[in-house]
N, C-alpha and C positions, 0 to 999 in steps of 0.2 A: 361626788367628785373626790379621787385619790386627794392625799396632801402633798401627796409628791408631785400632782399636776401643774404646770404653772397654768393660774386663770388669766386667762386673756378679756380683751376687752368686749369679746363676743358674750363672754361669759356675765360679764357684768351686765350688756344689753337684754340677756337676754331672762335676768335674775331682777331686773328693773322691770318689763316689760313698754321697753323703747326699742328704737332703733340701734343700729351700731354707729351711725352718725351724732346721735341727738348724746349717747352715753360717751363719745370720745368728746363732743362739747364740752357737756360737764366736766369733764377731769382736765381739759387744757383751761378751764374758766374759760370759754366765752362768752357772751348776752345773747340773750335769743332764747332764754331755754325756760320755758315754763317753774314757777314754785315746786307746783307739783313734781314734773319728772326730776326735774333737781333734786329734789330731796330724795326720791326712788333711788334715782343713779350713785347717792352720796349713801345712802342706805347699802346699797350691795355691793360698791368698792369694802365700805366697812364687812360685813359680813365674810365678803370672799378673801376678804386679803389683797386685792386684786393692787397690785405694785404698776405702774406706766411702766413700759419700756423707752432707757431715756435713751436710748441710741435713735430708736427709731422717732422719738420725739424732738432728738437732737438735728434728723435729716430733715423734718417737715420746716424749724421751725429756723433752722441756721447759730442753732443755740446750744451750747455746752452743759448752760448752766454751772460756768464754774466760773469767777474775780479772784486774779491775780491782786496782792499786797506786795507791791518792793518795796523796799529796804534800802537804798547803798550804802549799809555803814557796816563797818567790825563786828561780827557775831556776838563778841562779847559787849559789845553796847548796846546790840537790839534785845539781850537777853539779862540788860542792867538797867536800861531807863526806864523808869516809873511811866514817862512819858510815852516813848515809845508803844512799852506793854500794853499799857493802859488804852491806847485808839486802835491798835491790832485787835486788843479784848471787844472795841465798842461797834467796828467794822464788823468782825466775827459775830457779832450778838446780832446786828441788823442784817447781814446776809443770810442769817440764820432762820432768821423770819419769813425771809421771804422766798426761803427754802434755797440758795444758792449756796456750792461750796466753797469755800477760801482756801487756795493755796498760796505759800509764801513764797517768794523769790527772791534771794538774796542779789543784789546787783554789787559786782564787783568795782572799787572805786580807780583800779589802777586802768581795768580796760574800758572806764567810763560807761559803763554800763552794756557794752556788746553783747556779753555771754544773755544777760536777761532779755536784752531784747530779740535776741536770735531764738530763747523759751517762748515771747510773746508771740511773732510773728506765724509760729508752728500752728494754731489753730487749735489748743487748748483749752484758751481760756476766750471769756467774749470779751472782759475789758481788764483795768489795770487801776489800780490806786498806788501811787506813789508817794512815799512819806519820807522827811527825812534828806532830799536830795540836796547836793552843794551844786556853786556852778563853776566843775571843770566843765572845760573847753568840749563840750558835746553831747556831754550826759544828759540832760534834761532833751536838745533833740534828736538825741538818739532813742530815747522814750517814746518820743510821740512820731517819731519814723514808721511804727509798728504795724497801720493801717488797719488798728484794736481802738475804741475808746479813752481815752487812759485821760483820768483825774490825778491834781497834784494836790496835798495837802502841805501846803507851801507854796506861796505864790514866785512863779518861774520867769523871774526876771528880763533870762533873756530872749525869750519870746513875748513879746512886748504885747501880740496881737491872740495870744493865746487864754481863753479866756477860761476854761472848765480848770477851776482853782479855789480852795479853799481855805480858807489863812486867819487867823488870830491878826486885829490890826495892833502889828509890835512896834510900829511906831507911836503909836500912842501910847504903848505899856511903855516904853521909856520913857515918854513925859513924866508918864504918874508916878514912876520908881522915882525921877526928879524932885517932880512939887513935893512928893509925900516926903521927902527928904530934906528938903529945905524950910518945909513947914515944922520939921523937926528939930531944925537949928542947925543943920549939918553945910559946913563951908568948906570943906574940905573933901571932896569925895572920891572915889575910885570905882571904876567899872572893871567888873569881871565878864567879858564878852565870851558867848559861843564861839567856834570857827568863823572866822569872817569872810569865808567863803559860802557861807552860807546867810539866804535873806532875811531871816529870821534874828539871826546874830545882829546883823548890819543894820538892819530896821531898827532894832531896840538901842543901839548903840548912836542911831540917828536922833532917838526922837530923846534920848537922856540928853544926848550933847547941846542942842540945840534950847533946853530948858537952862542948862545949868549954863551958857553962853552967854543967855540973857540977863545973866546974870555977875556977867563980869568971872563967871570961874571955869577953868581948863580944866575937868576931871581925871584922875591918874587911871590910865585905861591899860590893864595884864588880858588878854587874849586866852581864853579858855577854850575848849572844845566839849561844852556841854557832858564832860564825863566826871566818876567821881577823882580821877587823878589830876585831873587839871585844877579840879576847884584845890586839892588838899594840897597843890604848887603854888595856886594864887593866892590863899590863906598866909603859907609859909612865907612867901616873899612880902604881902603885906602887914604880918605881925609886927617887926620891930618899925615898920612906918605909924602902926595904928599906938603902941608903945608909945615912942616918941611925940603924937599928938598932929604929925604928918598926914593920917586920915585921920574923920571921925563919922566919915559915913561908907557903906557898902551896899551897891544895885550889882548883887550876882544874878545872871541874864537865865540860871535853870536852878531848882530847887535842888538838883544832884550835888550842882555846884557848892550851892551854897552849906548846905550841909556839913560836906566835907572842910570847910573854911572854917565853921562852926567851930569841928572839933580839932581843927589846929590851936584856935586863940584860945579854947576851955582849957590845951594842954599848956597853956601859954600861962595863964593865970588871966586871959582876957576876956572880960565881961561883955556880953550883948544883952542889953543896949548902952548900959553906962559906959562902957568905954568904946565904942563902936555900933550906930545903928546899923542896920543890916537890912536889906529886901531884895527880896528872891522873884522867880518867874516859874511859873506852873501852878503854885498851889495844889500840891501833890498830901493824899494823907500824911507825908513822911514828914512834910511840913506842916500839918498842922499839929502832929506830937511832938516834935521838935521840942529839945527844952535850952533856951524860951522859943515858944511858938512863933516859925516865921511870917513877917508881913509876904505876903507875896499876891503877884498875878495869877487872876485866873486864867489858865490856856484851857477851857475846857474838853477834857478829851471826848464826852460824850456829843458833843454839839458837833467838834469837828469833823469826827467819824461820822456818824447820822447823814452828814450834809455833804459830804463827798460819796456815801453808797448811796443817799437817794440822786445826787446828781449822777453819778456814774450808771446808775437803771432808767435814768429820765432821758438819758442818753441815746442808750441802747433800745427805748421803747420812742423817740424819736419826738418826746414832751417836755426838753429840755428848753428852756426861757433862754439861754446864752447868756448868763449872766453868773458870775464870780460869787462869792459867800465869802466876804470879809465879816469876823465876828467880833465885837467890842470888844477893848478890855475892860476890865474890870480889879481894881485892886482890895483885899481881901486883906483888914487891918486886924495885928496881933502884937505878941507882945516883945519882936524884936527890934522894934519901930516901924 
């Protein structure tokens, strides 16, 4: 055979000494098919080169083989968060495995999401993993309008009955930012929140409040948006507070954040932890070289990825339990209290 031929699957049947039936089994995996010719058939795929035709694979089977990743946020944030990066990196690794391709899709925040989901709708892609979303007025159901699969990682509020969702439980990372702060001695604290338009933000700003309540104390809460400008705004504004002895504790709600807070008070002459505890959320490498190393939350990105591609294929393969993937938090103690 030329090399210039393309080998068909006839070819491969026929370099196995099976059928053309029993050799298009083996390459789609299905059961039924003998050790022996199995191992023939995977034998002369190898040997010939022989590549599937995914188009024609794509009409038998109603299957692209391609997951959509959105986004709705600012280019320049999806291509700044640790966080971010980091679950697009862990998605991409597991789609990868399982041989499917990942395209990205930015969703625009002003037209709530339309432009993406009018990409979804085309027949591209077979489902969607959304990361990242806030809730204006439509965007999360204008996502799942699509008549595509589509996983949230970030639980979607306002679909109350929606259940393919996978979520870090942040109200309990606020707890623990709490106790771990108050176990610390800190009476005085301030919260640096995400966008509060998002439930992530709001969750952790719930379950901080509701500790430090109980304890007779109103937290001084500046509204971040999970990027490094907002955190190096809410540092600024609470420098000459932490100064004065007005705080003596800090729960920034993202490691981005908090970072950036960091190197305002270092410009400052302000020590962490002697003159300010401090604890973060993500537990990002960046935080753990941090100097001093920050206390922070795990958000694990490799868990929550994992668990929104295997829900999103358990979906599409019709093995899906209908059940959400909330994942503990966990707090990760160092040396900024």
């Amino acid at each position: 055979m030329r090399s210039s031929d393309r080998v068909t699957l006839e070819d491969v049947a026929r370099a196995a000494g099976v059928s053309r039936a029993t050799a298009s089994r083996v390459v789609r995996g299905d059961v039924g098919v003998t050790a022996k010719k199995m191992k023939a058939v995977q034998a002369a795929v190898d040997s010939l080169g022989y590549i599937p035709n995914s188009a024609a694979r794509a009409l038998v089977s109603h299957r692209t083989g391609t997951v959509a990743v959105v986004i709705p946020e600012p280019d320049q944030m999806i291509f700044s968060d640790p966080f971010l990066t980091q679950t697009v990196l862990e998605i991409s690794s597991a789609l990868d495995a399982a041989d499917i391709q990942l395209v990205m899709v930015f969703a625009d925040q002003a037209g709530h999401g339309r432009r993406a989901a009018k990409y979804l709708r085309n027949g591209s892609v077979d489902g969607a993993i959304v990361i990242s979303h806030h809730r204006f007025s439509g965007q999360v159901e204008t996502m799942v309008s699509t008549n595509i699969p589509v996983v949230f990682i970030g639980r979607p509020v306002s679909l109350q009955t929606y259940e393919s969702w996978v979520d870090l439980d942040n109200v309990s990372a606020g707890r623990l930012a709490a106790v771990h702060l108050l176990d610390r001695g800190v009476r005085r604290p301030a919260i640096i929140t995400g966008p509060l338009d998002m439930v992530a933000a709001h969750d952790r700003l719930r379950g901080f409040r509701d500790v430090m309540a109980g304890e007779g104390i109103d937290p001084l809460l500046l509204e971040g948006a999970f990027t490094a400008d907002s955190g190096r705004a809410a540092g600024e504004a609470l420098a000459a507070r932490i100064e004065s002895g007005e705080v003596d504790g800090v729960f920034a709600s993202s490691d981005l954040m908090a970072l950036e807070a960091l190197k305002v008070w270092r410009e400052r002459g302000l020590r962490v932890p002697d003159d300010v505890a401090l604890v973060s959320c993500d537990n990002t490498p960046q935080a753990a070289a941090a100097d001093p190393p920050l206390t922070s939350i795990d958000n694990p990105t490799d868990v929550l990825g994992r668990a929104a591609t295997d829900m999103l294929r358990s979906i599409l393969d019709e093995t899906w339990d209908g059940q959400p993937v909330l994942v503990p938090a966990r707090l990760v103690v160092r040396e900024s209290h």
